[in-house]
N, C-alpha and C positions, 0 to 999 in steps of 0.2 A: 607799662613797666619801664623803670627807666633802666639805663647802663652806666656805674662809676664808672669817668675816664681818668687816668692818673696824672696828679700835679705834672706842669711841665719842670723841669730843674736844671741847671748849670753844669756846668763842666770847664775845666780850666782850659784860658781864652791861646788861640793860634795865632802866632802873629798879631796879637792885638784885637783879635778879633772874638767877641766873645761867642762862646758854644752853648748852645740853649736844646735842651731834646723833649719835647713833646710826642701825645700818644693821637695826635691829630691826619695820621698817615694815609687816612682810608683802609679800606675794606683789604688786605693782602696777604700772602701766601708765600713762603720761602721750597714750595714744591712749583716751581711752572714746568718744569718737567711734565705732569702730568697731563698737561695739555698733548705732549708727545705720545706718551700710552693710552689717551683715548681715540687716540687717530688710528695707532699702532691696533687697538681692541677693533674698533670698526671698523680695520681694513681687515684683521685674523677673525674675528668672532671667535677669541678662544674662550672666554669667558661665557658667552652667550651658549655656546657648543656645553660648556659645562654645566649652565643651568638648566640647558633642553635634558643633560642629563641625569641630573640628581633631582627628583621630585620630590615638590613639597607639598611635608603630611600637614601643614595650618592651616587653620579655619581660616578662608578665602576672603569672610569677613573681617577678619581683623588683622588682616594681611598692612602693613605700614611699609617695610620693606621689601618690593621682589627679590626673588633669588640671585637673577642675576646684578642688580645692583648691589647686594651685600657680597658677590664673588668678587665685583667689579671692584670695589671699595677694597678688602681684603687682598687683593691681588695685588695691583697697585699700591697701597701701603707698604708691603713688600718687595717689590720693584724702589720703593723710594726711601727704604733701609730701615722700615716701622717693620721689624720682626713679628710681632706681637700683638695679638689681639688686642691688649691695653693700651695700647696708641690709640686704636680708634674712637675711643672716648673725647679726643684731643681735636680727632680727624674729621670729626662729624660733623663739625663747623668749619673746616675750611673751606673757602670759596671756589679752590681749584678744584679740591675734592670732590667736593657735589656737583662740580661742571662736567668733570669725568665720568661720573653714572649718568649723569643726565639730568640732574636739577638746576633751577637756577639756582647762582651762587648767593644772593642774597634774600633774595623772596622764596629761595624753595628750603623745604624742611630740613632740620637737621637730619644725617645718614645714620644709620645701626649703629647702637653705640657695642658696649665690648661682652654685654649679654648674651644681646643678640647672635654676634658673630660667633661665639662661645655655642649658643646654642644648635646655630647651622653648622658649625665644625665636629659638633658629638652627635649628633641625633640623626646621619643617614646608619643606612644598617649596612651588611657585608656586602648585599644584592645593589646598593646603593655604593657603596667603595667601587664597586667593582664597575659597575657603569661608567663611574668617573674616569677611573683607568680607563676603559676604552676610547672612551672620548678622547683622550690626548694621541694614541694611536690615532684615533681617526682625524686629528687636529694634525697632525706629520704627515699624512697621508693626504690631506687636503691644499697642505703647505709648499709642498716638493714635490717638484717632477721628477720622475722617476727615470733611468735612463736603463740603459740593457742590462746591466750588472752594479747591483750596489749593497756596501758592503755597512754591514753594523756590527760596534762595538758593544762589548758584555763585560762589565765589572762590577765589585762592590766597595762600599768603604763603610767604614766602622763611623759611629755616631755615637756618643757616650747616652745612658741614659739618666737621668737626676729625679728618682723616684722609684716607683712601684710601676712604673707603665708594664701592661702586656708584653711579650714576647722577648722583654730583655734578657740577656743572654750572658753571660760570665764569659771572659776572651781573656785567654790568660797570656797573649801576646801582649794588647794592651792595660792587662792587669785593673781592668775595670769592667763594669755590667755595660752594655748598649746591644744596640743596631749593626747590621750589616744591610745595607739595602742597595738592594741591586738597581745599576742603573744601566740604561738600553740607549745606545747617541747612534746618526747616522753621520757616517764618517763624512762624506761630502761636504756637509752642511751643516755641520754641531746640532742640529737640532734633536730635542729631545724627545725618545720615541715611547717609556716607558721608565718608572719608578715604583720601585717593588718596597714596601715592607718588610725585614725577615730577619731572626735571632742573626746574633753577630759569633759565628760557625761559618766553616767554611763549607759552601754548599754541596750536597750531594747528586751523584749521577741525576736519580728521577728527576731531582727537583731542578737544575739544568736542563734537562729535556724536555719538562713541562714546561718552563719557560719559552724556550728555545720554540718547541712545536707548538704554543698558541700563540705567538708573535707572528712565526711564518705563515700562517693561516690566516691573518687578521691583513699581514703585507700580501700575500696571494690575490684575496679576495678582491681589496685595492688597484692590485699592477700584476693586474695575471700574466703577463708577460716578461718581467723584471726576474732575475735571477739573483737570489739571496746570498751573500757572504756572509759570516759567522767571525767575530774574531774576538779572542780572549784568552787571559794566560796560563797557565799550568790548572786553576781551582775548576777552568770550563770546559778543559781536555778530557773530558770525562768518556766513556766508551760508551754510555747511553745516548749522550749527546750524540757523537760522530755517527752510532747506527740508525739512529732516526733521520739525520742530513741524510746519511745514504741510501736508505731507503725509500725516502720521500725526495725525487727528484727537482732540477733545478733550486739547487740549493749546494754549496760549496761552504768550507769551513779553514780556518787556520788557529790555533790553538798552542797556546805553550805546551810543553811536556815534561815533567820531570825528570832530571836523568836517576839513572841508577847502574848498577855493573854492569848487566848485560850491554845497553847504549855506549858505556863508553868501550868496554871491548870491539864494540863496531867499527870505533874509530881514533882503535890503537895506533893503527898505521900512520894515518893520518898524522896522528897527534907529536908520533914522533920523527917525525919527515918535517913538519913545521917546527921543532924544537931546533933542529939543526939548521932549517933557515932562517930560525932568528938568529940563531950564533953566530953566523955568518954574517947580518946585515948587522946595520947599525942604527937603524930602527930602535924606537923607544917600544914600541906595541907589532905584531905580525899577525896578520886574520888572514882565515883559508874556510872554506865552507864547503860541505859535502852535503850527500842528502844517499839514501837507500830505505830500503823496505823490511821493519822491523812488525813482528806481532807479539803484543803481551801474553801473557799465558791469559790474560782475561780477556781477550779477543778474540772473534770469531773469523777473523780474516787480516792478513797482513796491510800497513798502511804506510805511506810514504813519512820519511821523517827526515826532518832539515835537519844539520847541525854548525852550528858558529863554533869555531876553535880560537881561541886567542891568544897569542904566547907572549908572555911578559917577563922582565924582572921585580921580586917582589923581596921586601926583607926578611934575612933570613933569623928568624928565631931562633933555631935549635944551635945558630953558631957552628954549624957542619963547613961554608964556604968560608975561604980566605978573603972574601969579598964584601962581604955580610949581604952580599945579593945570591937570590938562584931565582931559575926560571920556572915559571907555574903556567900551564895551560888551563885558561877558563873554556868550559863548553858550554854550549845554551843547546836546546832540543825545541823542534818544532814539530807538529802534525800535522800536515794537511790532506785534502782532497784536491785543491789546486795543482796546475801545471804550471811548468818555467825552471829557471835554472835554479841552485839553493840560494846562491845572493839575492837575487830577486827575490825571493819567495821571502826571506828573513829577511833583508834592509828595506825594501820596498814595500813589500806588504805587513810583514808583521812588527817590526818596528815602531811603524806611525800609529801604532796604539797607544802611544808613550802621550798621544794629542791627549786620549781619552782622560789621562788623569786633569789635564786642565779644564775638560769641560765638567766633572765632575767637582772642580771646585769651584767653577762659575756658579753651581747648585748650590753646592752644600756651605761653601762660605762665603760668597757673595750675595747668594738668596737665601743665605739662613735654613735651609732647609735641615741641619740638623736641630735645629728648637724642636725636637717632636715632646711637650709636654704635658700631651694628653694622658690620661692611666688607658683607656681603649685603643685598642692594636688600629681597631677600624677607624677610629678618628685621625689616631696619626697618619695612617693611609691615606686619607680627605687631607691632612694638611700637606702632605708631599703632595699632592695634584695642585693644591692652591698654591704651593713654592712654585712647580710647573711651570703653572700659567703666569705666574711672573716673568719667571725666565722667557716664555715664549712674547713676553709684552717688550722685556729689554731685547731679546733677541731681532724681532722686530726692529725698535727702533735702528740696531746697529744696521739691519741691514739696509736701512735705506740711507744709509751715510754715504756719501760716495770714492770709491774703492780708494783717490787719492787723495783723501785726508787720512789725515796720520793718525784719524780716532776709530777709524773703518775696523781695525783690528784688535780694537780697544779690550780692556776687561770691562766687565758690570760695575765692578766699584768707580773703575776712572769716569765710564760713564754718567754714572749717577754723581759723580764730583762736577762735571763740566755741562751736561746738559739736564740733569734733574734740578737739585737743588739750585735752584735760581728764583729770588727775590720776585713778585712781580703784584701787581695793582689792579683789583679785579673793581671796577665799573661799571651796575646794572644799571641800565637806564629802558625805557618803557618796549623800545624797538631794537634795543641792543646793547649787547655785552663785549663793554673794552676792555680787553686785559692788557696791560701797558708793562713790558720788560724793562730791566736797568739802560740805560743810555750808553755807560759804560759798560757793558755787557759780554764778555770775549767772544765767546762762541755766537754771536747774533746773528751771524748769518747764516755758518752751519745749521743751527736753532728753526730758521725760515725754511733753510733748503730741505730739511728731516720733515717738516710740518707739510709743507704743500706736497713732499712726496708721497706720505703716508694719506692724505686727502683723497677723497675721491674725485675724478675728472669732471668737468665741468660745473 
């Protein structure tokens, strides 16, 4: 069988110099990145971790693709900005690509095209979703030490949906059908601990608590000696939540709270004792922070609650002031189970929640994970573990950057700008495969230094 290679043709000349471009280039790849996520995969086995756990129901015989080569392949597309199962049609003949599962890059077969992967993303069942799920638990738990006290983030974010999918949900905030899926980071370490599923509603008591209490059991079993934080804002404050932490020790929570009359009656005094010391000062903003023991009528027992007070000048609408200013005090409400003073408690711990939304869009818009466009609730489940395991391949790679390069703290996209997509010349020869980078390459060295750290020693 032969291969049409296309005319060479001209281009107008440089300098006198004429420009001729032919398709004579060799065997090459504009993903050499990839070479980074399969050091990064066989240093993690996150991929691997996830094919030990989704079992395949095909006849053994006529198996062409393993599992974990088609997660590996899928994952990686991902990590290198291929959203979409239809890339892989593209993918299956790249040379890096198949060096990455483990084929050679030109003697070995082409990888799954976009059937395939189509078919491995629909055809595990609920018991099969759910498996997956754990494995990334158990991929965080593999990945990170754990120290005395450590603390995890609980949010969600909306995800439109474009179709009939399962469990979409009408959100009359966003004035559109999607996703709410809840996402689980460990604050130390962004790493991702957990990605839920779930209509796009703001979630209820139980279903906070069942979250909440199979995550801490799956972290127990892990680091039986590690004591659990909890944190999230007013939708996680839920009073199922809190009585399950308190009941089930070594476990701690911090929580938004929404105010309402009775909370700010607690902190009338307050409120207007800082009104007259912003009058006095000459300060643009004035913050005072209290804390006391408030119980809802839906509580079974009184709980500590922060409050931030902040006293501003704001415009005055109603045209009441000769100034067209008055001053408005904003309150924020917290709950915890923690000790410490209330600054503490609210600038220092419950604050740095604010990380949580950037690592949620390292997921959802860096890793694509809102493309959920399966019609089965259970597929889109499999594809959030498969965004996952992307994140945990770039996550990987960043972390073997070293702390003073100025990419150390990079996002996913710059990353995949400066060390994925990179040009390179893949070279099968009988006892070895050269892969050959640009000459003028920026990051080249970085590029070396991230490769031989993700290697293994010796």
């Amino acid at each position: 069988m032969t291969e049409d290679t296309p005319l060479p043709f001209d281009l107008p000349a440089v300098h006198r110099k004429k420009i001729t471009v032919d398709f004579n280039g060799g065997n090459q790849s504009s993903n050499a990145g990839l070479l980074l996520l399969r050091e990064a995969e066989r240093k993690r086995g996150v991929c691997q971790r996830l094919a030990a756990a989704m079992p395949d129901h095909r006849d053994p015989d006529r198996i062409l693709h393993t599992m974990h080569e088609m997660l590996m392949a899928r994952a990686s597309a991902i990590a290198c900005g291929y959203e979409d199962a239809n890339d892989l049609d593209r993918l299956r003949h790249d040379p890096l690509m198949k060096l990455a599962v483990g084929r050679c890059p030109e003697t070995g077969d082409p990888l799954a095209s976009q059937p395939t992967i189509s078919r491995m993303e629909n055809s595990p069942s609920k018991t099969d979703a759910a498996r997956a799920a754990l494995a990334m638990v158990d991929q965080f738990c593999a990945s990170v030490t754990p120290g005395e006290v450590e603390m995890f983030d609980i949010d969600d974010s909306f995800c439109a949906a474009h179709g009939g999918q399962q469990l979409a949900f009408w959100n009359a905030h966003h004035d559109e059908r999607g996703f709410a899926n809840m996402h689980i980071y460990h604050v130390k370490s962004g790493a991702p601990v957990a990605i839920i599923l779930r209509p796009a509603r703001t979630p209820k008591g139980t279903e906070v608590r069942t979250v909440i209490k199979h995550v801490t059991k799956l972290l127990r079993e892990r680091w039986p000696s590690t004591r659990i934080v909890w944190r999230g804002d007013g939708h996680y404050g839920r009073v199922e939540a809190m009585e399950w932490i308190e009941e089930n020790g070594d476990s701690d929570y911090i929580f938004g709270l929404p105010g309402n009359p009775v909370l700010d009656k607690q902190v009338a005094a307050v409120a207007d004792n800082l009104i007259i010391h912003h009058a006095k000062s000459s300060q643009e903003k004035v913050r005072t922070y209290t804390s006391f023991r408030y119980q809802a009528s839906t509580w079974t027992r009184p709980r500590k609650v922060v409050a931030r007070l902040e006293c501003s000048l704001q415009p005055d609408l109603g045209g009441t002031t000769t100034n067209g200013m008055r001053q408005e005090v904003d309150i924020r409400y917290v709950v915890t189970s923690l000790k410490g003073s209330a600054q503490h408690l609210y600038e220092d711990e419950y604050c740095q929640r604010g990380q949580m939304e950037n690592l949620i869009k390292l997921h959802k818009a860096q890793m694509a994970s809102d493309r959920m466009s399966c019609h089965s609730a259970t597929a889109n489940q499999v594809r959030l573990v498969l965004h996952t395991a992307a994140y945990w391949l770039m996550l990987s790679v960043r972390d073997a950057i070293p702390e003073t390069d100025p990419l150390a703290k990079a996002e996913f996209n710059t990353l995949r700008e400066r060390l994925i997509k990179i040009g390179a010349r893949v070279i099968e020869r009988l006892a070895r495969i050269r892969i050959q980078l640009p000459t003028s390459c920026p990051e080249g060295e970085l590029f070396r230094t991230i490769a031989l750290g993700l290697a293994p020693s010796g």
